[in-house]
N, CA, C and O atoms as a GROMACS GRO file, in nm:
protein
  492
    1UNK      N    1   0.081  -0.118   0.000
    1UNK     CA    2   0.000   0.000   0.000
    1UNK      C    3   0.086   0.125   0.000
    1UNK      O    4   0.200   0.134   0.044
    2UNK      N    5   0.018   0.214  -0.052
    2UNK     CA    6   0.063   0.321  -0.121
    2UNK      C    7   0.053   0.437  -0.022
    2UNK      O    8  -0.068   0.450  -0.007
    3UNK      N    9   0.116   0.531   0.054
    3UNK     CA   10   0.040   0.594   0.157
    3UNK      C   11   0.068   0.767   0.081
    3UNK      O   12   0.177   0.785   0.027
    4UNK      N   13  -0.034   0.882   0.082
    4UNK     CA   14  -0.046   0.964   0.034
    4UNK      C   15  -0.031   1.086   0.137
    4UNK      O   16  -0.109   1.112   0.229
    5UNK      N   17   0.081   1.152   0.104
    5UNK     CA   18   0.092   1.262   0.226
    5UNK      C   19  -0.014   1.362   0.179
    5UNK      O   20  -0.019   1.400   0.062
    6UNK      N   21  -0.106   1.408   0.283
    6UNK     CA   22  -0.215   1.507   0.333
    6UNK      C   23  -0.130   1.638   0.380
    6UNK      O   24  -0.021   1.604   0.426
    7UNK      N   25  -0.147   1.749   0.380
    7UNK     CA   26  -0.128   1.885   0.441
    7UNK      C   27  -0.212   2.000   0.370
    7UNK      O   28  -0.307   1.986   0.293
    8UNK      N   29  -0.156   2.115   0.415
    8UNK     CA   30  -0.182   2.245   0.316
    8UNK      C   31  -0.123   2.251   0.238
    8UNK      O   32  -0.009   2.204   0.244
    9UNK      N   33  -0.173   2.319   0.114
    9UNK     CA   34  -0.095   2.383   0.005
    9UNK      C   35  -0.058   2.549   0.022
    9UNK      O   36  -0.121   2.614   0.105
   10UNK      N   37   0.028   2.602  -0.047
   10UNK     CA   38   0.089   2.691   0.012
   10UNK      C   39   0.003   2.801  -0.030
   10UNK      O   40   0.030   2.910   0.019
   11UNK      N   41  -0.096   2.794  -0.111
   11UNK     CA   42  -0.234   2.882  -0.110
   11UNK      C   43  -0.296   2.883   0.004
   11UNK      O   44  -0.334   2.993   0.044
   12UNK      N   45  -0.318   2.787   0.071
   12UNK     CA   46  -0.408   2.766   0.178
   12UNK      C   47  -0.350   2.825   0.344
   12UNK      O   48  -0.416   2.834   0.448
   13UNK      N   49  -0.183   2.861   0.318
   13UNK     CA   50  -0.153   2.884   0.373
   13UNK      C   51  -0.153   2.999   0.347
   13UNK      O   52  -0.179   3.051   0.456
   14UNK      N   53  -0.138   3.095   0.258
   14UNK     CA   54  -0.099   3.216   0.249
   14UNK      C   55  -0.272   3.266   0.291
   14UNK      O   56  -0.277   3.373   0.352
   15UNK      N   57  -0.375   3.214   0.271
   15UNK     CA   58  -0.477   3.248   0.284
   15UNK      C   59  -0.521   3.294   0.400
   15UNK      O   60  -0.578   3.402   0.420
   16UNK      N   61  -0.484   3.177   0.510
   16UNK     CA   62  -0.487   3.209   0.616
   16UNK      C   63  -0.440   3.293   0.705
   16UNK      O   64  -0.503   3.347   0.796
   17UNK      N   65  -0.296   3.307   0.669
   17UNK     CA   66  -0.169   3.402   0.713
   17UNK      C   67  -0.226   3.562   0.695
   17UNK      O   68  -0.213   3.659   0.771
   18UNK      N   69  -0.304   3.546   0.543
   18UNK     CA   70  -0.391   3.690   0.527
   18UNK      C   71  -0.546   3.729   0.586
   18UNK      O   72  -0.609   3.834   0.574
   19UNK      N   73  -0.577   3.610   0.650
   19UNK     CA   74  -0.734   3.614   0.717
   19UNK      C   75  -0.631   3.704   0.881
   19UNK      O   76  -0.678   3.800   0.942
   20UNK      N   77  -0.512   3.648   0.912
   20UNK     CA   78  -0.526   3.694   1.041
   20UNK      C   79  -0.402   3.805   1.058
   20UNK      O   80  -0.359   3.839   1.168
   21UNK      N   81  -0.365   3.842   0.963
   21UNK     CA   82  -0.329   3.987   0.983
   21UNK      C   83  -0.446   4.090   0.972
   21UNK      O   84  -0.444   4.186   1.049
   22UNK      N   85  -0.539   4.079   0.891
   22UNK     CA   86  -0.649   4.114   0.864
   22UNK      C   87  -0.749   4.157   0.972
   22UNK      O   88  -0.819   4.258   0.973
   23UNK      N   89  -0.739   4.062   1.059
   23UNK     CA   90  -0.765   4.022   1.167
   23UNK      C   91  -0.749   4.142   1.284
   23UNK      O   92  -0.836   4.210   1.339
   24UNK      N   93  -0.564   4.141   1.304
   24UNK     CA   94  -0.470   4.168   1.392
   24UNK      C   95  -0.484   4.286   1.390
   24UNK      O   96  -0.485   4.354   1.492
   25UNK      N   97  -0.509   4.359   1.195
   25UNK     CA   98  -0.512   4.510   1.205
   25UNK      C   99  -0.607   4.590   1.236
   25UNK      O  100  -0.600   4.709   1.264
   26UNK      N  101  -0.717   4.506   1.228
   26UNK     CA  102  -0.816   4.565   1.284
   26UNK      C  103  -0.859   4.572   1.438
   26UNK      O  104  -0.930   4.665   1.477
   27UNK      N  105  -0.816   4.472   1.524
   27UNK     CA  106  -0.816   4.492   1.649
   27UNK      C  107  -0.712   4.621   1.675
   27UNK      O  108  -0.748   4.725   1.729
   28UNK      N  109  -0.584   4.599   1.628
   28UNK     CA  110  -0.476   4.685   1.623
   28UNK      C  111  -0.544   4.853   1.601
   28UNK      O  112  -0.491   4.944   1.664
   29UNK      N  113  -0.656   4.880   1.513
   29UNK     CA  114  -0.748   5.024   1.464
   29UNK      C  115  -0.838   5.017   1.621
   29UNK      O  116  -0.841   5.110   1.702
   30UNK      N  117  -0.895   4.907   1.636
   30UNK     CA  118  -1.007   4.958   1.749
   30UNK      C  119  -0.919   4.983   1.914
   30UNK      O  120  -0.949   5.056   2.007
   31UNK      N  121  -0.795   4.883   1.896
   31UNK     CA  122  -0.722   4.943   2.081
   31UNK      C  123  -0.680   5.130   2.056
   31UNK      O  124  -0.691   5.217   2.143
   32UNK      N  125  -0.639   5.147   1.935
   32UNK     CA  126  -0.611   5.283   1.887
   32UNK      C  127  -0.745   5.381   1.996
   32UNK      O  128  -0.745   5.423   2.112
   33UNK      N  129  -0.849   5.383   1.878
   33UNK     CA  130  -0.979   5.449   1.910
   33UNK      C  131  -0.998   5.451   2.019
   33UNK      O  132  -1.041   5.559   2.060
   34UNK      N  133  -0.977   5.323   2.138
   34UNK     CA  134  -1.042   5.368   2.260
   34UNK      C  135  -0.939   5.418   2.324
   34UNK      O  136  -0.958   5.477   2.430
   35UNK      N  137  -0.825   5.406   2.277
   35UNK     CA  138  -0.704   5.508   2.403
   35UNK      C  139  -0.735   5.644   2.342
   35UNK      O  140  -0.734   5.737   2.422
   36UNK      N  141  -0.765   5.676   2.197
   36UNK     CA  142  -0.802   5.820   2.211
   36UNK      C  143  -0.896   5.894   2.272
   36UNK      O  144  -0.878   6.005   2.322
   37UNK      N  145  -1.017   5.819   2.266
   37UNK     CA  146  -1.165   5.797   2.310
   37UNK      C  147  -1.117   5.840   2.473
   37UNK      O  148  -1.161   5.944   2.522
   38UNK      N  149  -1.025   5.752   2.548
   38UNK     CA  150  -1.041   5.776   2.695
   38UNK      C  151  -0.945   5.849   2.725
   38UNK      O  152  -0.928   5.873   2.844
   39UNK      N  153  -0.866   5.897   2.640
   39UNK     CA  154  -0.748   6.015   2.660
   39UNK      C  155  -0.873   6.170   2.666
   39UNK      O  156  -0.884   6.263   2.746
   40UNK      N  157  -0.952   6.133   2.531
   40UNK     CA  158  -1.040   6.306   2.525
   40UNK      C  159  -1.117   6.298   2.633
   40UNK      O  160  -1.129   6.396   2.707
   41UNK      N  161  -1.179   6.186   2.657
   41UNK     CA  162  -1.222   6.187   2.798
   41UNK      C  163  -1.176   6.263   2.930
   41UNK      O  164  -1.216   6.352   3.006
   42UNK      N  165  -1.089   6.193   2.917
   42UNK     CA  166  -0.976   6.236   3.036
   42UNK      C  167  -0.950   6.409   3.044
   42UNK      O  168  -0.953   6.478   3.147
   43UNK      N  169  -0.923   6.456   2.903
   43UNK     CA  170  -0.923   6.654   2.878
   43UNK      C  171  -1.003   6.678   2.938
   43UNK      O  172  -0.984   6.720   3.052
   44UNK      N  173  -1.098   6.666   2.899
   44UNK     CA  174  -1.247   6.707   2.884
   44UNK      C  175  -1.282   6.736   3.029
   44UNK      O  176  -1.287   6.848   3.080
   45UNK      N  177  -1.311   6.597   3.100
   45UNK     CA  178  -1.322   6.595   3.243
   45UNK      C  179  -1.248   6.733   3.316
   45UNK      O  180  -1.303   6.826   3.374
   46UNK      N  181  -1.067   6.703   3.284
   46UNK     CA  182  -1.025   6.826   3.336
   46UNK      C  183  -1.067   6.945   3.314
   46UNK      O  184  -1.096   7.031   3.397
   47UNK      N  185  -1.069   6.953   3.181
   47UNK     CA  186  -1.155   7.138   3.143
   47UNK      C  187  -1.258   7.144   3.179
   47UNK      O  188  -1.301   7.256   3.152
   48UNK      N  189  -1.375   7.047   3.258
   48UNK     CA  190  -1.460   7.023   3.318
   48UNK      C  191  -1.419   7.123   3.454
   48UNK      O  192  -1.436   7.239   3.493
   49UNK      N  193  -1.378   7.044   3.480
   49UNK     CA  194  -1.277   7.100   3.654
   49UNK      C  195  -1.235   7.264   3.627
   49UNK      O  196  -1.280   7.350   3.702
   50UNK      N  197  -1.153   7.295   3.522
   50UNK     CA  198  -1.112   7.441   3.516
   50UNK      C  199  -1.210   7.518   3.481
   50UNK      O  200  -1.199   7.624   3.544
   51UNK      N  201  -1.327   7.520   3.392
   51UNK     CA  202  -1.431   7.572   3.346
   51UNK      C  203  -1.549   7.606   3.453
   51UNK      O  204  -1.631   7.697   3.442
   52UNK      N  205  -1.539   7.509   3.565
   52UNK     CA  206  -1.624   7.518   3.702
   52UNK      C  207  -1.519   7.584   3.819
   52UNK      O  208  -1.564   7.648   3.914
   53UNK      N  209  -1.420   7.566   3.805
   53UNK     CA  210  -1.341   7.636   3.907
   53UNK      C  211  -1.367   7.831   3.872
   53UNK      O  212  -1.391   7.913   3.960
   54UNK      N  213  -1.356   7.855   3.751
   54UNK     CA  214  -1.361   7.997   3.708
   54UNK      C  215  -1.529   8.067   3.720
   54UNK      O  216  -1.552   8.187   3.734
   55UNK      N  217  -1.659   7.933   3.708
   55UNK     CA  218  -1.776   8.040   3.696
   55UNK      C  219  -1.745   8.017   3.872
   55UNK      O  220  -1.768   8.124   3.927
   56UNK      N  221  -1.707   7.929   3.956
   56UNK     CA  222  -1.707   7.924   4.108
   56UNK      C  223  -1.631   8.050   4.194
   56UNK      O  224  -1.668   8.113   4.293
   57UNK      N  225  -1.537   8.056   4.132
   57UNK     CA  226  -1.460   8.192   4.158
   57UNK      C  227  -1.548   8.350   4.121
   57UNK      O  228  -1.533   8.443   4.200
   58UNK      N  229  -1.655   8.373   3.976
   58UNK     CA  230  -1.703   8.487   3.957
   58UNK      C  231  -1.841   8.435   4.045
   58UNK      O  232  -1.950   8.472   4.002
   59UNK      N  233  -1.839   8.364   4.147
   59UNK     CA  234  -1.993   8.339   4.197
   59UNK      C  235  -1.940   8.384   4.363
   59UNK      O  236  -2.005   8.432   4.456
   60UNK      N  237  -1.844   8.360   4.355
   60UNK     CA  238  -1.763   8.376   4.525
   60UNK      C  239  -1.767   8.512   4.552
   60UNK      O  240  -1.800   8.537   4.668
   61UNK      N  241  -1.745   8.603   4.484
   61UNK     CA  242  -1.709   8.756   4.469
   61UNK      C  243  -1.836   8.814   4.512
   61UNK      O  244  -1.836   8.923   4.569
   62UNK      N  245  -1.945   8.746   4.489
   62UNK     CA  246  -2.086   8.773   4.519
   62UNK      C  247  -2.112   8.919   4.496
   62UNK      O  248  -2.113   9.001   4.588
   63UNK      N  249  -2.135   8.956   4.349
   63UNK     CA  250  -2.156   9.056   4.301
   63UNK      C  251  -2.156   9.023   4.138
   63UNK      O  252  -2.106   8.920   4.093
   64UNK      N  253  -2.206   9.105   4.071
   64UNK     CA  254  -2.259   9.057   3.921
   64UNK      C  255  -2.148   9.118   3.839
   64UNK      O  256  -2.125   9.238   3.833
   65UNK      N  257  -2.067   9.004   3.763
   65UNK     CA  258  -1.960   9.007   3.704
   65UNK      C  259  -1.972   9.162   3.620
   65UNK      O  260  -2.079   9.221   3.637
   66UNK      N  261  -1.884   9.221   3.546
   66UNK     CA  262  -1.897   9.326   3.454
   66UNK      C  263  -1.840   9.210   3.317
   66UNK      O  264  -1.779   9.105   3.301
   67UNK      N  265  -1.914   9.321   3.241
   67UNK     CA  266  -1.924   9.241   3.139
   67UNK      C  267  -1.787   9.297   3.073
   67UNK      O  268  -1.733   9.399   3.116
   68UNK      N  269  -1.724   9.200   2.939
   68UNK     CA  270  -1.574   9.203   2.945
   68UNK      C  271  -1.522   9.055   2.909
   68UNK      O  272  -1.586   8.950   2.915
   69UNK      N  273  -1.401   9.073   2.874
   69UNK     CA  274  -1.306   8.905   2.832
   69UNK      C  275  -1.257   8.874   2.940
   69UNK      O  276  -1.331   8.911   3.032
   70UNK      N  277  -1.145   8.811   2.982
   70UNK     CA  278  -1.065   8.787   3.032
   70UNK      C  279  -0.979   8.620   3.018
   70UNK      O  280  -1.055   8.524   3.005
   71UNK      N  281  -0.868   8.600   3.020
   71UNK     CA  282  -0.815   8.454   3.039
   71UNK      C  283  -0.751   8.419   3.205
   71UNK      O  284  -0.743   8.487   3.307
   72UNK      N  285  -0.718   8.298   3.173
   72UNK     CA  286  -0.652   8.286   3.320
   72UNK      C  287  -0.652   8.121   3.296
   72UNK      O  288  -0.740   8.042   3.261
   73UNK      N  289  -0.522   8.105   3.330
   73UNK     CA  290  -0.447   7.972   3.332
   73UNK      C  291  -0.496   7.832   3.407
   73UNK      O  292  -0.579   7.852   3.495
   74UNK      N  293  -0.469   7.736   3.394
   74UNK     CA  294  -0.510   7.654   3.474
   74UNK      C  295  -0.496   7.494   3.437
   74UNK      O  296  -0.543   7.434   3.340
   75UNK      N  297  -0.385   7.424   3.590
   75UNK     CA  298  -0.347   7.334   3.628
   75UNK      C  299  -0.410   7.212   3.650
   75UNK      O  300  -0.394   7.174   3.766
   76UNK      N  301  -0.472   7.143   3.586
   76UNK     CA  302  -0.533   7.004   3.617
   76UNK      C  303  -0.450   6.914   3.570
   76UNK      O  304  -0.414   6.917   3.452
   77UNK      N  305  -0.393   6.789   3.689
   77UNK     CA  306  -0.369   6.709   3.698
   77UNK      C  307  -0.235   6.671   3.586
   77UNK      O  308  -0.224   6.574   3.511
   78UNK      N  309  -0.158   6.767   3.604
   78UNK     CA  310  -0.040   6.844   3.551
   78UNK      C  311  -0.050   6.878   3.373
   78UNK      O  312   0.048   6.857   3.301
   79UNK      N  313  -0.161   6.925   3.327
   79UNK     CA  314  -0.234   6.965   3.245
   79UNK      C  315  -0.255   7.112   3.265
   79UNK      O  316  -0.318   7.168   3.354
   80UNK      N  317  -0.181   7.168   3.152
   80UNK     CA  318  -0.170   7.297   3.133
   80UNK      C  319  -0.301   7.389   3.038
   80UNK      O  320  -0.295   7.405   2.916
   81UNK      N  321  -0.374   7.421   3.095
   81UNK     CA  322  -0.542   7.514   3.038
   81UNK      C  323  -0.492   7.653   3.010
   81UNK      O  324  -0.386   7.704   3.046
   82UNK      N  325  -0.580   7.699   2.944
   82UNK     CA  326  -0.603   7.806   2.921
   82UNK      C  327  -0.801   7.808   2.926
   82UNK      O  328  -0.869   7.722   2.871
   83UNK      N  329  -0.870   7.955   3.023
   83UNK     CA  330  -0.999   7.929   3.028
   83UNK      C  331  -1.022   8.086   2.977
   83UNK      O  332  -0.970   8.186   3.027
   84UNK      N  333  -1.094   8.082   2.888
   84UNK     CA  334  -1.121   8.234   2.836
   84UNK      C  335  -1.249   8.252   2.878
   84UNK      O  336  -1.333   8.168   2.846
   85UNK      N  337  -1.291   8.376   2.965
   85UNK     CA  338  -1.414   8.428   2.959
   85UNK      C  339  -1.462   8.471   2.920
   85UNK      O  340  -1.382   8.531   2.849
   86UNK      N  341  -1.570   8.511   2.890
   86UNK     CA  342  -1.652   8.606   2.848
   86UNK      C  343  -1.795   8.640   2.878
   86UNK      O  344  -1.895   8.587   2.829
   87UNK      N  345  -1.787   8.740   2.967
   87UNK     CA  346  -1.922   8.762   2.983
   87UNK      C  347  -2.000   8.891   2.922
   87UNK      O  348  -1.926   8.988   2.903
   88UNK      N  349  -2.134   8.909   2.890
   88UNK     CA  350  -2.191   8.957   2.816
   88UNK      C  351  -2.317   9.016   2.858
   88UNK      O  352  -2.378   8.910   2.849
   89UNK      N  353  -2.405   9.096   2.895
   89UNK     CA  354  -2.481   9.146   2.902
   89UNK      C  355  -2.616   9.112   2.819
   89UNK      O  356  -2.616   9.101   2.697
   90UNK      N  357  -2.753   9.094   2.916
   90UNK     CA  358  -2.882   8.987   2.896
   90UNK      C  359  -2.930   9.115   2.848
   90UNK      O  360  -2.857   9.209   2.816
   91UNK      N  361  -3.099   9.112   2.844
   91UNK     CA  362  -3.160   9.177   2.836
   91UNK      C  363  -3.248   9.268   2.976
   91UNK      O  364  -3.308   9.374   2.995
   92UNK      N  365  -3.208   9.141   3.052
   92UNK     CA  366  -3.209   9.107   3.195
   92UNK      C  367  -3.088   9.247   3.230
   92UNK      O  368  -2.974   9.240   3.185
   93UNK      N  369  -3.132   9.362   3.312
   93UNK     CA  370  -2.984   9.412   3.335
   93UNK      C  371  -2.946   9.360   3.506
   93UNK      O  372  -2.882   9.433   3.581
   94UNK      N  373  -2.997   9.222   3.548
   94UNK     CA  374  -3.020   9.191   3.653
   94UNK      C  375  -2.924   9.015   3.598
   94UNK      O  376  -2.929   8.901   3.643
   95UNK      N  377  -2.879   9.054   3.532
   95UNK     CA  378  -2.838   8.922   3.498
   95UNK      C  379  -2.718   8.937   3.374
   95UNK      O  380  -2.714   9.040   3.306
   96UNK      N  381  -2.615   8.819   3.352
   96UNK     CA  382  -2.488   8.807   3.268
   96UNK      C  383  -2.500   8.710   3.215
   96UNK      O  384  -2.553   8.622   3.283
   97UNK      N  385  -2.464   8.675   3.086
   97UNK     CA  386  -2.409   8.572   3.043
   97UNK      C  387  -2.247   8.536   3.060
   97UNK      O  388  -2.158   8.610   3.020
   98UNK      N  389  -2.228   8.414   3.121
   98UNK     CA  390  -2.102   8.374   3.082
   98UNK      C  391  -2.079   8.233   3.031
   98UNK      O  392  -2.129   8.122   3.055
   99UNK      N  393  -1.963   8.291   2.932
   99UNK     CA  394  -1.926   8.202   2.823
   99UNK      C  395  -1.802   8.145   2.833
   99UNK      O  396  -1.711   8.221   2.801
  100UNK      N  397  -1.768   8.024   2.872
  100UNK     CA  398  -1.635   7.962   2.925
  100UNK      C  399  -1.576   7.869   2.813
  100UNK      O  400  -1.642   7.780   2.760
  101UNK      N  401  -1.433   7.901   2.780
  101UNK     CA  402  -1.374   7.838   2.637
  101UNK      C  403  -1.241   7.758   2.732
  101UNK      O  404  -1.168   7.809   2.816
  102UNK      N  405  -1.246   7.617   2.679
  102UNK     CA  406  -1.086   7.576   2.764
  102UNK      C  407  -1.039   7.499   2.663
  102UNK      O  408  -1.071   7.393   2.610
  103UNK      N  409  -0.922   7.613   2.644
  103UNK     CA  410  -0.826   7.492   2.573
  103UNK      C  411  -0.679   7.495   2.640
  103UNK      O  412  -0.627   7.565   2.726
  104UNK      N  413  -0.631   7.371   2.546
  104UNK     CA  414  -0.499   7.358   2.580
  104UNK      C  415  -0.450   7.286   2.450
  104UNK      O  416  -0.522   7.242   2.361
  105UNK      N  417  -0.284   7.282   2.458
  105UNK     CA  418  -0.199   7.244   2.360
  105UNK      C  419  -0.196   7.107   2.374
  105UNK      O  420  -0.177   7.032   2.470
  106UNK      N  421  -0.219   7.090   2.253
  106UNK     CA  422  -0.227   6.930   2.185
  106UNK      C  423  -0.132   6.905   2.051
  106UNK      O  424  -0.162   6.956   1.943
  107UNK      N  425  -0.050   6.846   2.065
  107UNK     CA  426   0.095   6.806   1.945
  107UNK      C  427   0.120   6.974   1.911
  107UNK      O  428   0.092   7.010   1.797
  108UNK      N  429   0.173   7.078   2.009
  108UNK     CA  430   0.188   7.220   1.977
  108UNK      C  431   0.086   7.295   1.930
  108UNK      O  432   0.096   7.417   1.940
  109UNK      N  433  -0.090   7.205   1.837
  109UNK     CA  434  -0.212   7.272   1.830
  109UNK      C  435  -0.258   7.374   1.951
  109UNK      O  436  -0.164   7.387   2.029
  110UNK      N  437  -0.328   7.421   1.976
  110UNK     CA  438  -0.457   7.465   2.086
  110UNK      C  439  -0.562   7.426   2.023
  110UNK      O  440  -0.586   7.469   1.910
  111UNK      N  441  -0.642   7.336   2.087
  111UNK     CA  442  -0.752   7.249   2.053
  111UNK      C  443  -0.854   7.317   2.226
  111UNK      O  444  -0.834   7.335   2.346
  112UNK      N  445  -0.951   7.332   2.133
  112UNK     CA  446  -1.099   7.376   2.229
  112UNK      C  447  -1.129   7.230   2.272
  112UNK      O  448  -1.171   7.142   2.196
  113UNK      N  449  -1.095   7.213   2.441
  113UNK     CA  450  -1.167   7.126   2.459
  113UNK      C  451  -1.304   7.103   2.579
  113UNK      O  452  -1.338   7.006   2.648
  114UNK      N  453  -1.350   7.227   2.564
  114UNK     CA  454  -1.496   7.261   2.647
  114UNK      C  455  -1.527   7.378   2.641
  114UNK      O  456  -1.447   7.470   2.654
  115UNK      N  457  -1.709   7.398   2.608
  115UNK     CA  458  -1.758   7.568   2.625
  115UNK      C  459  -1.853   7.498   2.695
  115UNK      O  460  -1.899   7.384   2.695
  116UNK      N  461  -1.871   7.620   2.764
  116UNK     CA  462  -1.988   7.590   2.893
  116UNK      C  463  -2.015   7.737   2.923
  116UNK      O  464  -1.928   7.824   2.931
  117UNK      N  465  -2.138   7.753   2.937
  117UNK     CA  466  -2.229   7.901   2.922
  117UNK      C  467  -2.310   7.892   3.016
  117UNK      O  468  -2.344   7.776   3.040
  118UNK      N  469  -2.357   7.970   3.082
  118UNK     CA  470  -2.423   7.988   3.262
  118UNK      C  471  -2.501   8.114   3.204
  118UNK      O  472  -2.497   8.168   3.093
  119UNK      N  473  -2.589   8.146   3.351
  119UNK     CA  474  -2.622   8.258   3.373
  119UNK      C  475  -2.627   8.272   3.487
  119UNK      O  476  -2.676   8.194   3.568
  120UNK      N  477  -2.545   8.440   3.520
  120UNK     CA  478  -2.497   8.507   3.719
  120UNK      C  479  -2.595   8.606   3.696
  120UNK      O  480  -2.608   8.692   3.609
  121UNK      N  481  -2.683   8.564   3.830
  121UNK     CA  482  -2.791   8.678   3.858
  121UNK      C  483  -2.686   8.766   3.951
  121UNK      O  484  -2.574   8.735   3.990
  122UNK      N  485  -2.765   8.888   3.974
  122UNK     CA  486  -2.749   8.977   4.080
  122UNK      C  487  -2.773   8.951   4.262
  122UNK      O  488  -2.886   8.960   4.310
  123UNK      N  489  -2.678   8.925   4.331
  123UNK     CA  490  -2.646   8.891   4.464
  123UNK      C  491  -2.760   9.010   4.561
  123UNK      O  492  -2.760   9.008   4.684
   0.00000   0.00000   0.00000
């Protein structure tokens, strides 16, 4: 008896070899997405924190902001902000708008990463 060697052919191999890089690169695209996903997270939250630290500070003063720009720096979680104000005058003269911008430097960009807008009545 005659015995017949069985295996892959080297199609069948290359086939496969290309099902799981295929595979690899695409898991390889989605671990990407969620470290960016929980990195902007992570900004965000902080300019969360600096954006509430600044309307908390024009609420402390207990008196109705004047209307006007202003910036002012700010440290989260060794995260360097920038929070621009701006408040603006309602129709309300018993009342302000404020308009809170936070960014910070991203690969040497400045990227906006939160606006958040209130309204300060009169104390």
């Amino acid at each position: 008896m005659k015995s017949i060697a069985r295996g892959f052919t080297l199609i069948e191999v290359l086939v496969a070899l290309a099902v799981v890089a295929i595979t690899l690169a695409a898991g390889l695209q989605a671990t990407g997405a969620l470290t960016r996903a929980a990195s902007r997270q992570s900004d965000q939250w902080l300019a969360q924190l600096c954006a509430e630290n600044e309307l908390t500070r024009l609420r402390l003063q207990r008196q109705l902001p004047g209307t006007g720009e202003s910036d002012a720096g700010c440290v989260q979680a060794g995260r360097e902000m920038r929070v621009h104000l701006s408040v603006l005058p309602t129709p309300n003269p018993n009342f302000r708008r404020v308009d809170t911008v936070v960014e910070a430097a991203v690969d040497g960009v400045n990227v906006r990463l939160l606006t958040l807008s209130t309204v300060m009545g009169r104390y």
